[in-house]
N, C-alpha and C positions, 0 to 999 in steps of 0.2 A: 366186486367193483368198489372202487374207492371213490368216498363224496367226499367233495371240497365243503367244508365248512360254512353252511350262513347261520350268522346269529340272528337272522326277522325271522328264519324258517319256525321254525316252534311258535311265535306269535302268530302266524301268517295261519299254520296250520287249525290253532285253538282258537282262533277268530274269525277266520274264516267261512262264509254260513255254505257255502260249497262245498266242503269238506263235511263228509259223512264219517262220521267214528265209530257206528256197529253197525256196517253194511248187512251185517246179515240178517239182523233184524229187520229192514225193510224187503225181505225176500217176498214177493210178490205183491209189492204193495210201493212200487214205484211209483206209479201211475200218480197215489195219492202222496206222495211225497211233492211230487211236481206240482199236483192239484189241477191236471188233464189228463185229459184219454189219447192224447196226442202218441204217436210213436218212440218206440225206446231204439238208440243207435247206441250201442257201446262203444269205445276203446280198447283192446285190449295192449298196454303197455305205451300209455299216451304221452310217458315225458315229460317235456316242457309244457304240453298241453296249447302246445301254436297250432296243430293240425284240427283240435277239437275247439276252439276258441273262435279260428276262423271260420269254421262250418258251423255254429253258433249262430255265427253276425249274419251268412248268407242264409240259411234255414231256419228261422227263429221258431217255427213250430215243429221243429224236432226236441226232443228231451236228450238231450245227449248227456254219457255218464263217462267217465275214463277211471280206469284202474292202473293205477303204477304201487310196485313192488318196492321202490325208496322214497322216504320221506322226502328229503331235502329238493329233490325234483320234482315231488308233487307238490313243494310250498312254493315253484316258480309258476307251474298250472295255475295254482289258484289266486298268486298273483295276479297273472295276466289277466284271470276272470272276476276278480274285483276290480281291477282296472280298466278292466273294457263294460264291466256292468253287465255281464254276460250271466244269465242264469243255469248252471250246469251242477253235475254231482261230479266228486274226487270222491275219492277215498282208496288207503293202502291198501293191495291186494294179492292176489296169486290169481293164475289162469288154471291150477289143478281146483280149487277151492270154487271152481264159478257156479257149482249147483248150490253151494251156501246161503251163495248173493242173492239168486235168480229164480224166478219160480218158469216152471215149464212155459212157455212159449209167451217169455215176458218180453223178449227183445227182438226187436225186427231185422236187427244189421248191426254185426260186428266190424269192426274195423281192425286189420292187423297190419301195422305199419314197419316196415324194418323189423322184425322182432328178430333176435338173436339165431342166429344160421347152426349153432352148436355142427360145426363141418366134421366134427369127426363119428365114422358110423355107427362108434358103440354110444354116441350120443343122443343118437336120433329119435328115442321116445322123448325128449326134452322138447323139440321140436314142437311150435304153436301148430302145426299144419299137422302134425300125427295123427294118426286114427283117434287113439286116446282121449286126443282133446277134442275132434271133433265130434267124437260121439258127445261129450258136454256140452257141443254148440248147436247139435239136434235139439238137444233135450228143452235148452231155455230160446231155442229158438221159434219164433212163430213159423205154423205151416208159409211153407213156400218162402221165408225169411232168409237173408243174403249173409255173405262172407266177400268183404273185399277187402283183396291182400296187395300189398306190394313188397318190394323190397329189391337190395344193387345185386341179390347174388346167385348167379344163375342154378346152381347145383340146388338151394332150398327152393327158388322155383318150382323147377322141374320134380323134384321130390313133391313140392306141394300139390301141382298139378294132378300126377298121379295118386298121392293121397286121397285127394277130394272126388276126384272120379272113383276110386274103389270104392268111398265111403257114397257115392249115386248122388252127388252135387251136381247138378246140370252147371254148365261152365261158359262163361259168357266172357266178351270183349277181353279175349287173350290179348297181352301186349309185349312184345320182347324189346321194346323201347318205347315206352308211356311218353315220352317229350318229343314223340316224333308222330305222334297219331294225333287227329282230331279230338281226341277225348280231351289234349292237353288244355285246351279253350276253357273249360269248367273245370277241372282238376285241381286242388288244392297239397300245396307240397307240406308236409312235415321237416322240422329241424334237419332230420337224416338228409332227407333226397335234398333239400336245397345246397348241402353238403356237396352231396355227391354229383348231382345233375351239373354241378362247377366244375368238375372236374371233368366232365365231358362221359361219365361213364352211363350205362343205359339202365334204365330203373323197367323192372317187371312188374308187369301187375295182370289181376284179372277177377272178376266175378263169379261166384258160387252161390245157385241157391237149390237152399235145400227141396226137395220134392213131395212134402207131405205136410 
């Protein structure tokens, strides 16, 4: 992927008190990074960081953390979160790396927003919804701890769907068009779906949680 240039990103990034620079070393010891016992919600591939910013201002006793894989988009995240005075954690990452980050049943709910469809089939252990990774999202998850997914494209859908039930994710509030259900009322959209919900196309989503 190609990033357009900002020259505040690098300041934004090294001044920023949101931005964590050796996530790894806070592996199970978020809690005290925050300095409560409050619950942990992750991101995984939060972007602009509009999805996690906004859920911030309506939940303010969640600990919300977002991982993004490019700099330069995580110096707009943490813009917006010095600018809203939102208290949250950034930092660069990877979703193969998340037992790094994370100690066994440190986060209550993952969030996977739009993440990259990789459509074609030799692609498919790339996929956020794979077995692979979700066996990493057993492990830092808390007993009985959630997976909620969206995304515009039905074929990772339907892939993820099936994923998550082989991997024994009890599966809740299916949706084959999220802006057309009652959920929409509380529902907070990400950069993506505000995109694409304009364009009239149908956004899926649905609930997974784990069973142990």
């Amino acid at each position: 992927m190609r990033m357009r240039k900002k020259p505040w990103a690098n300041g934004e990034l090294s001044s920023n008190k949101n931005v964590v620079k050796n996530a790894n070393e806070l592996k199970g010891k978020w809690n005290e990074f925050f300095g409560n016992d409050n619950p942990i919600f992750l991101e995984i591939g939060c972007g602009k960081g509009s999805f996690l910013n906004k859920n911030k201002v309506k939940y303010p006793h969640i600990n919300f953390i977002g991982i993004e894989q490019f700099e330069p988009i995580l110096a707009s995240a943490a813009r917006q979160s010095r600018e809203q005075g939102n208290e949250i954690a950034l930092f660069c990452g990877y979703a193969e790396n998340l037992l790094d980050y994370f100690a066994e049943g440190e986060v209550s709910r993952i969030f996977l927003n739009f993440s990259d469809p990789w459509p074609r089939k030799k692609w498919g252990k790339r996929r956020l919804t794979h077995k692979n990774f979700l066996d990493k999202y057993k492990i830092v998850l808390k007993p009985y701890g959630e997976i909620f997914f969206k995304t515009d494209n039905r074929d990772l859908f339907e892939f993820s769907i099936n994923q998550l039930a082989d991997e024994n994710f009890k599966l809740a509030n299916i949706s084959l068009d999220l802006h057309k259900t009652p959920y929409q009322a509380e529902n907070i959209m990400t950069e993506y779906e505000e995109k694409f919900s304009s364009q009239g196309l149908p956004i899926y989503r649905c609930e997974a949680k784990k069973q142990n």
